[in-house]
C-alpha positions as CSV (number, residue, x, y, z in Angstrom):
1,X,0.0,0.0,0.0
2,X,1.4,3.2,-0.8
3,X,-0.1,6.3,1.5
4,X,1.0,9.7,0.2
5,X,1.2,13.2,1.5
6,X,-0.7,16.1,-0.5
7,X,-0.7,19.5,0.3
8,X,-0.1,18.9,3.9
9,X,-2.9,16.3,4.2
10,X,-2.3,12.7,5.0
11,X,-4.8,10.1,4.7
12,X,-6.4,8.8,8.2
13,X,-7.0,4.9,8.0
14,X,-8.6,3.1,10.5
15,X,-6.2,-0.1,11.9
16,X,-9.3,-2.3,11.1
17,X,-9.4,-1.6,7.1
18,X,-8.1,-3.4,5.0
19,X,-5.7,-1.8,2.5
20,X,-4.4,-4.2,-0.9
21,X,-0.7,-4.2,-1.1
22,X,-0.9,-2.1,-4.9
23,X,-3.8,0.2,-3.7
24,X,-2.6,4.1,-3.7
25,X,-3.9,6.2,-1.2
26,X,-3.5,10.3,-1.4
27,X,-4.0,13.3,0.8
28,X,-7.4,14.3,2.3
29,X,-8.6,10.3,2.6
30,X,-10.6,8.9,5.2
31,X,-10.8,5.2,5.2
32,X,-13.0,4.2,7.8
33,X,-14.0,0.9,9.9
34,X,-14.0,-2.1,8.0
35,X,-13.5,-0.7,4.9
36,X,-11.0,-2.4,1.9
37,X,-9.7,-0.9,-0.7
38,X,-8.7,-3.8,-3.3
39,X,-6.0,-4.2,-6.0
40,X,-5.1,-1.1,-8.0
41,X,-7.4,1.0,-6.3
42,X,-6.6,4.9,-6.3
43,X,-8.0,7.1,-3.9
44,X,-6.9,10.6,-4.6
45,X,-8.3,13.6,-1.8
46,X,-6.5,16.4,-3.9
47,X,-9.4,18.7,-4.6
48,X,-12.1,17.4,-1.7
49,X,-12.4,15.4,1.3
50,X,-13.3,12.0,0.3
């Protein structure tokens, strides 16, 4: 899993979600309780909060 920085905004993960290995994470992210994020997945909060 990569987890990036963006404009001072780091994504916040909850230790229960599960987060694939090639999934890239960006910025203003919340990944919440119980949620997955599977294979090749891009999440990108650079405009909004997602």
């Amino acid at each position: 899993m990569a987890v990036r920085e963006f404009e001072h905004n780091l994504p916040d993960i909850h230790p229960t979600a599960y987060i694939d290995a090639t999934a890239l994470v960006i910025g203003d992210v919340v990944v919440g309780e119980h949620s997955s994020l599977w294979p090749g997945t891009v999440v990108r909060g650079d405009v909004n909060r997602i």
